[in-house]
C-alpha positions, 0 to 999 in steps of 0.5 A: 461050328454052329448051324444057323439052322438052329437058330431060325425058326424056318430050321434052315441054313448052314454053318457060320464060320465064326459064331458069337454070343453078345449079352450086353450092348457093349458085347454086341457093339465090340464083336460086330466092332471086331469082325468089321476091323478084320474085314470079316462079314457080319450077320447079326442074329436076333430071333430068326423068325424072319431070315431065310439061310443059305444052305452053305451058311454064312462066310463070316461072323454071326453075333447073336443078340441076346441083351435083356435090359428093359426099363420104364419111365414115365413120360407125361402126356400126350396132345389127348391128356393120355400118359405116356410111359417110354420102355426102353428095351435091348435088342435081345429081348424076346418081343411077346413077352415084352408085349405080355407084360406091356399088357400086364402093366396096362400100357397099350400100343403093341397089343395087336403084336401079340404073338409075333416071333423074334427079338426087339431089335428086329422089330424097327428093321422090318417096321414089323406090324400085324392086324392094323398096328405096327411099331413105327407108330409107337417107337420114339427112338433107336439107339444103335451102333454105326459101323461107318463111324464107329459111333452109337446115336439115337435115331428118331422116329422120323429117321428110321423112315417107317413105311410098310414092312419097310425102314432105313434098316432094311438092305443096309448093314451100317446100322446095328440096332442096340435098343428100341424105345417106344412110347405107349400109352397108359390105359387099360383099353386098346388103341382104336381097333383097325383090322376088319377080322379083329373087329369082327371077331371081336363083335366090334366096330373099327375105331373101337377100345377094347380091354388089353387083355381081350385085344391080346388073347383074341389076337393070339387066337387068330394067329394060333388058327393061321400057325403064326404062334411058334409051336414045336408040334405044329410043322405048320409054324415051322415057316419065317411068317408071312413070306410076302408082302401085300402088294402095293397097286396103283388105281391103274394096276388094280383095275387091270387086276380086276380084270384078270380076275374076271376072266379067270375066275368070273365076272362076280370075282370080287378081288379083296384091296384096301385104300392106302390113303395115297390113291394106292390100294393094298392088295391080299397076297394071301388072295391073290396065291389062293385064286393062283391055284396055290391053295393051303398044303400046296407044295410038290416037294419037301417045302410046303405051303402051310395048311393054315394059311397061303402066306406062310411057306414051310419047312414041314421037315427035311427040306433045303434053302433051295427047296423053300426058295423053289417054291417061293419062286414058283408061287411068285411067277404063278401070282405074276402070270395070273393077275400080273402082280410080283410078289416081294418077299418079305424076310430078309435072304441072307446069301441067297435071293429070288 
């Protein structure tokens, strides 16, 4: 009997009951076809790097992904004369080394993705973005299986319903995701830089190019300083990433959280939040659990958070599901008390909640 725990990257979670390996689509499709004409419950596991475990495991089947198909094909240009080239890429694929070798064939569009853990499939789930870019402004389409009726459709971009860390993947087991296709760019510059500290660490402006390869390597730099690159003599990679989400506030909300920054921290107490474009402003949860008084290494129990960066809660070694989730919980209801803001969590919990 596997123990999921060998599969995520938090090194949590119990035994499944049944456990499956799928190397191709057609393997994928027919297990996750199988369990579901036995009433049998489906997980579907790709990377890992962004699940948190029951300690009792998973009462059902886990199909793990590990497809490997990828293609290229040139696709013309598009509305600013650039080339376009459409890489197709299963669900099991490892999504950095894709991204190393998108950069190596010149191809920008997920530069600023370097270093992020997990498989393909994933990626449009969770709409994963890091440092200004995130895959929904590149994927053309997702082919995947609908286990409602039995059939394998193309989704377009439009309805997957990309928003923040968010798709119509996210909560809803209908859809499995067979493969991605995404639509970057031929060039050996970046995309127009949009992170502040990727700029700064760059010596750049906002809206500047800079070469693939520099726009990677710096990339993976700041995640390597935040232990956000996997790294088995690092315990402080030892997490599922970012835990939480950067809240979303209404102009409202933020002036109020301003004000109860002022008052715990005092009057000068600049709060860190960012226009949406939408008249919201995107607060830091990295900020808000620090000026809780949750700082880097803060953890009373087996779980900690890291000692590298606030949002990231770890499995240093020896602890449970619920000893993550205890502290989850109590960095949540601190944040809450202190600026009135609740956290949401950002992987996805199987056979557990907050």
């Amino acid at each position: 009997m596997s123990t999921l725990s060998e599969y995520t990257t938090l090194r949590l979670g119990g035994p499944a009951r049944e456990f499956r390996t799928a190397a191709t689509t057609e393997e994928l499709v027919a297990a996750v076809a199988a369990a579901d004409a036995a009433d049998e419950p489906v997980l579907v596991l790709g990377g890992g790097s962004n699940l948190v475990v029951s300690d009792a495991g998973f009462p059902g089947t886990v199909v793990l992904v590990d497809s490997q198909e990828v293609s290229f094909e040139e696709a013309g240009a598009d509305e600013t004369g650039e080339p376009v080239v459409l890489v197709r890429a299963d669900a099991g694929v490892e999504w950095d080394p894709l991204v190393e070798r998108a950069v190596a064939e010149g191809l920008s569009g997920v530069e600023f993705l370097s270093g992020v853990p997990g498989r393909v499939g994933s990626t449009p789930i969770q709409n994963v973005g890091a440092y200004g870019q995130d895959v929904g402004q590149t994927i053309r389409e997702v082919l995947v299986h609908d286990r409602r009726t039995g059939e394998r459709r193309r989704m377009t971009n439009a309805e997957c319903g990309f928003t923040y860390r968010d798709s119509v993947f996210k909560g809803d087991d209908r859809h499995v995701v067979c493969e991605v296709t995404f639509a970057l760019h031929r060039s050996k510059l970046s995309r127009p830089i949009a992170y502040p500290e990727v700029a700064r660490t760059l010596g750049a402006e906002a809206g500047d190019r800079v070469p693939l390869e520099r726009a990677r390597e710096t990339v993976l730099g700041l995640r390597r300083g935040k232990g956000m690159v996997l790294d088995p003599d690092d315990p402080d990679t030892r997490s599922a990433g970012s835990f939480f989400t950067n809240p979303v506030v209404t102009a409202e909300e933020f002036a109020a959280v301003r004000e109860r920054a002022a008052a715990r921290l005092g009057a000068d107490a600049e709060v860190p939040g960012h226009p949406d474009g939408l008249g919201n402003v995107k607060l830091s949860a990295a900020w808000l659990i620090d000026r809780a008084g949750f700082g880097k290494g803060y953890g009373a129990g087996p779980a900690r958070i890291s000692g590298k960066h606030t949002l990231a809660l770890t499995n240093p070694g020896g602890a449970t599901t619920e000893d993550l989730l205890d502290l989850a919980r109590e960095v949540r209801a601190g944040v809450e008390e202190a600026f009135g803001v609740r956290l949401v969590n950002e992987p996805v919990m199987v056979g557990v909640s907050l």
